[in-house]
N, C-alpha and C positions, 0 to 999 in steps of 0.2 A: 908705338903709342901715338894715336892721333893727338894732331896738336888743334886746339880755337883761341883765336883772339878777341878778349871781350873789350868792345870799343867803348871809350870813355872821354875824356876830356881833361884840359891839363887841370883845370880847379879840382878835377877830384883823379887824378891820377892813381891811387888803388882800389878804384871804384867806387860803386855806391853805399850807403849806410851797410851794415852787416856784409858786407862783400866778401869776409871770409870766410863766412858759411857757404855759398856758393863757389867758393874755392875747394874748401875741402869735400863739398858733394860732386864734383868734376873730377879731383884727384883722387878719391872712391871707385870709380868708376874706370880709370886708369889713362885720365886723359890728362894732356899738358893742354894746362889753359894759363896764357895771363893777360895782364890788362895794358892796353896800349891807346893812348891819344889819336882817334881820329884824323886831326891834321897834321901828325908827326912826319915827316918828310922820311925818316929814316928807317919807319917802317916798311917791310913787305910781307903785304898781306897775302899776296900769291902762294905765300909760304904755309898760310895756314889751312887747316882741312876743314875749317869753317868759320867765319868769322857771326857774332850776336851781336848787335847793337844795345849796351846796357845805360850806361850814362851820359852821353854827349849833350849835358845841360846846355851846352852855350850856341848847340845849332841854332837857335832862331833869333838871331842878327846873323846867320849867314846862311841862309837855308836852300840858296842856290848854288854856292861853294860845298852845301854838305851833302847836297842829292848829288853831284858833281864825283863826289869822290864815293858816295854808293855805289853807283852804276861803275867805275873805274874796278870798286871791290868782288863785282856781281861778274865783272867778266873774267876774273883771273880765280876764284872761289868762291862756296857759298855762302851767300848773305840772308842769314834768319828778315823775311816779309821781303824786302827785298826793295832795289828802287824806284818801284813805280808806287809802290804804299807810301814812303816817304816820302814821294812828293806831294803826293794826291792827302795825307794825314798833315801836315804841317801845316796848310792853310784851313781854316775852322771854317772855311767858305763850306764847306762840304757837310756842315750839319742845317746848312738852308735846302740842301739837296738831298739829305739823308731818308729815304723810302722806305718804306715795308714794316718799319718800328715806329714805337712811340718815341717822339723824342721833344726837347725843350724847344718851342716855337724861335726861328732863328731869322735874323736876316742879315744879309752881309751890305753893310755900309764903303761903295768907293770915295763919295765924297759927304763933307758935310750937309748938303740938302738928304741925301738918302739918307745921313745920321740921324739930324733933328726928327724924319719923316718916321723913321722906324722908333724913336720915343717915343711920337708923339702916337702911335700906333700902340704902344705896350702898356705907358704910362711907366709906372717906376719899372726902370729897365736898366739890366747890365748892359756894358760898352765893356769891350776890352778887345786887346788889336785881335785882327786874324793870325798872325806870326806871333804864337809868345807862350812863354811855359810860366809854372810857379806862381800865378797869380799875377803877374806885373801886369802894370799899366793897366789893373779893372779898376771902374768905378759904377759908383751907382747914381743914376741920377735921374729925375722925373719932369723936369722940362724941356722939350725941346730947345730952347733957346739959353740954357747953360751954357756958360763962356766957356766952359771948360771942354766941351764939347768938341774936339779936332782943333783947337787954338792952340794947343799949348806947344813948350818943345820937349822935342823928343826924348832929353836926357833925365828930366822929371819920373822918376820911377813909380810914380803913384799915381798917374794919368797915361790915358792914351798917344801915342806917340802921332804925331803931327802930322798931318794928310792921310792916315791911315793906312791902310782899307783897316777896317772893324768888324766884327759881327756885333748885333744887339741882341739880346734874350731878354724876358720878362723876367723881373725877379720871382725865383722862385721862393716865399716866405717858407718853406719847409726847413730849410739851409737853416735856418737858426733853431729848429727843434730838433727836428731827424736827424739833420746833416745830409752827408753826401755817402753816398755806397758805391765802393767798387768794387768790381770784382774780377780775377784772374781767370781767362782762359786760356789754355796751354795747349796746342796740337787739336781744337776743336773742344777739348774736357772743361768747363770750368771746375776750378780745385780749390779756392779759398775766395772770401771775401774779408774785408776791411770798411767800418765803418766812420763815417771823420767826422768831426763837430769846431766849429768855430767858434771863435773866444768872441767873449760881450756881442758887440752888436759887428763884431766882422760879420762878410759872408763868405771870406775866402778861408777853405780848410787846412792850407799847407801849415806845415809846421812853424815856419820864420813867421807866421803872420801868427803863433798862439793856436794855432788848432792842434787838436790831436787825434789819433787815429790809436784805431784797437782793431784787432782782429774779429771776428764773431762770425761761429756759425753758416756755412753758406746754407741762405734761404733760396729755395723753389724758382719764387718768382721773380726775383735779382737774378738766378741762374740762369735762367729762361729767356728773361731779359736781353743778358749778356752773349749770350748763343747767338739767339737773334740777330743781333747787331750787327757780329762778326760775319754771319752769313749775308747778312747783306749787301755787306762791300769785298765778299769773296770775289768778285769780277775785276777789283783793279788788280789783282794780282795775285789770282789764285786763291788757295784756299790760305786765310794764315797762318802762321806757326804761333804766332804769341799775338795777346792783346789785354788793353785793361780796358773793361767801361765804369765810364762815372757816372752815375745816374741821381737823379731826386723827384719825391714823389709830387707829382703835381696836385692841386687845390684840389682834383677830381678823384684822387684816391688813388691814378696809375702812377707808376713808377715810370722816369722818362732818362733816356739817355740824355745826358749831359757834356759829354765829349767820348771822343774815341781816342785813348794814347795806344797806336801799332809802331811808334818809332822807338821811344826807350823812358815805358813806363817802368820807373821805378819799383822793383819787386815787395819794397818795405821788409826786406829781409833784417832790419834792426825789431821790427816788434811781431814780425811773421814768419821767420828761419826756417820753416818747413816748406815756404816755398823754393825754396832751393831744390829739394829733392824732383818735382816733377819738372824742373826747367833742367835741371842737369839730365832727366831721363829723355827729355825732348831734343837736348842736344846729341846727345846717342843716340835717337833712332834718327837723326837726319845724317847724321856723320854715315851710319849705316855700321856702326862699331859693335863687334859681338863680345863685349866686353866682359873682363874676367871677373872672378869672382871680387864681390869688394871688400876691398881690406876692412880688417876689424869683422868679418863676417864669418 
């Protein structure tokens, strides 16, 4: 029986939301899989015949410690995307450099003069750090010369953390109609989409901030989209095995990539449980597992 270890973190130790739908679509299939903490000392991951990267929320306060210990996993077994995507996907610097797609006009702020300069370039513009998951530390703001702007300190969870680096993006006003679209590519396939919507006058869609999220339909040209993207940044490292794009449709009618999560987007297996099945068949065909029939079958 191949064994994978799905990498997680100690705040969420049996995974993510719905994780044991993804459990039992793995032990289906006839593989031992469980979930183990990323910075657990007591792991060996060498042991596994593949390790997936599923919830490690808390890499981005340590994102050098966490690329550190991918490439440590990548040289004793195999690591789904692998460490050259996580390094190069953790800093949102790479959506000022993102080619060949449509995507939300970006620019990456090192210090406060490029901050103020890229407001004052957008006019009402998000700020939120380059290093960050979940929403933290965005704000929205239309003058360049807001206090709030690279002053603050860092432990403030509802402003930018202090010196930055930053990306700014224009507000995109769609976020409070449409919301936000992402969509699941898996082995190159996109197989489900997820659309989110924000509460009052938020623009951030996670759920701790009031948004909510439903499944719907995968559309054409979200699909499309999402292909795209993935293909774009096949060069830092290969072709990917997994990825989510987030996209919103700009003032002009296109629909624009909004971020790339290749490190450990959340499958929304609590309100999407049928993504389980093509992530458990992706980990089969990379294991190379000619797996028996699946129980209950």
């Amino acid at each position: 029986m191949p064994s994978v270890l799905l990498a997680t973190c100690t705040t969420w130790p049996i995974g993510e939301p719905g994780a044991e739908v993804l459990d039992a679509a793995l032990a289906a299939r006839g593989i031992d899989a469980r979930w183990a903490s990323w910075d657990d000392d007591d792991v060996d991951w060498g042991t596994a015949d593949l390790v997936a990267v599923r919830s490690t929320w808390d890499y981005t306060e340590r994102a050098t410690e966490f690329v550190a210990w991918a490439r440590r996993v990548e040289a004793v077994t195999s690591l789904l995307n692998g460490a050259d995507v996580f390094a190069w996907n953790h800093d949102k610097a790479y959506l000022a450099a993102l080619d060949g797609v449509t995507a939300v006009p970006t620019r990456s702020a090192d210090t406060r003069a490029e901050l103020a300069a890229a407001v004052a370039e957008f006019g009402t513009s998000v700020v939120k750090p380059r290093a960050g998951a979940s929403g933290g530390g965005v704000i929205v703001v239309d003058d360049p010369a807001d206090p709030r702007l690279g002053t603050v300190v860092q432990s403030h969870p509802e402003l930018p953390p202090s010196g930055g680096p930053w990306i700014v993006q224009p507000l995109v006003e769609s976020v409070r109609t449409e919301g936000e679209t992402s969509v699941f590519v898996l082995d190159g396939t996109p197989v489900s989409q997820v659309d989110k919507l924000p509460a009052g006058e938020e623009i951030r869609v996670h759920e701790h901030f009031g948004g909510v999220s439903r499944p719907v339909p995968l559309r054409d040209e979200a699909a499309g989209l999402a292909v795209a993207a993935l293909e774009a940044v096949a060069g830092v490292g290969g072709p990917l095995d997994y990825g989510r794009v987030d996209m919103l449709r700009l003032a002009d009618g296109r629909l624009a990539v909004g971020e790339l999560e290749l490190i450990e987007p959340g499958l929304y297996l609590d309100v999407l449980p049928a993504n389980a099945e093509p992530f458990a068949d992706l980990v089969v065909r990379r294991i190379g597992w000619d797996e028996p029939a699946r129980i209950g079958d």
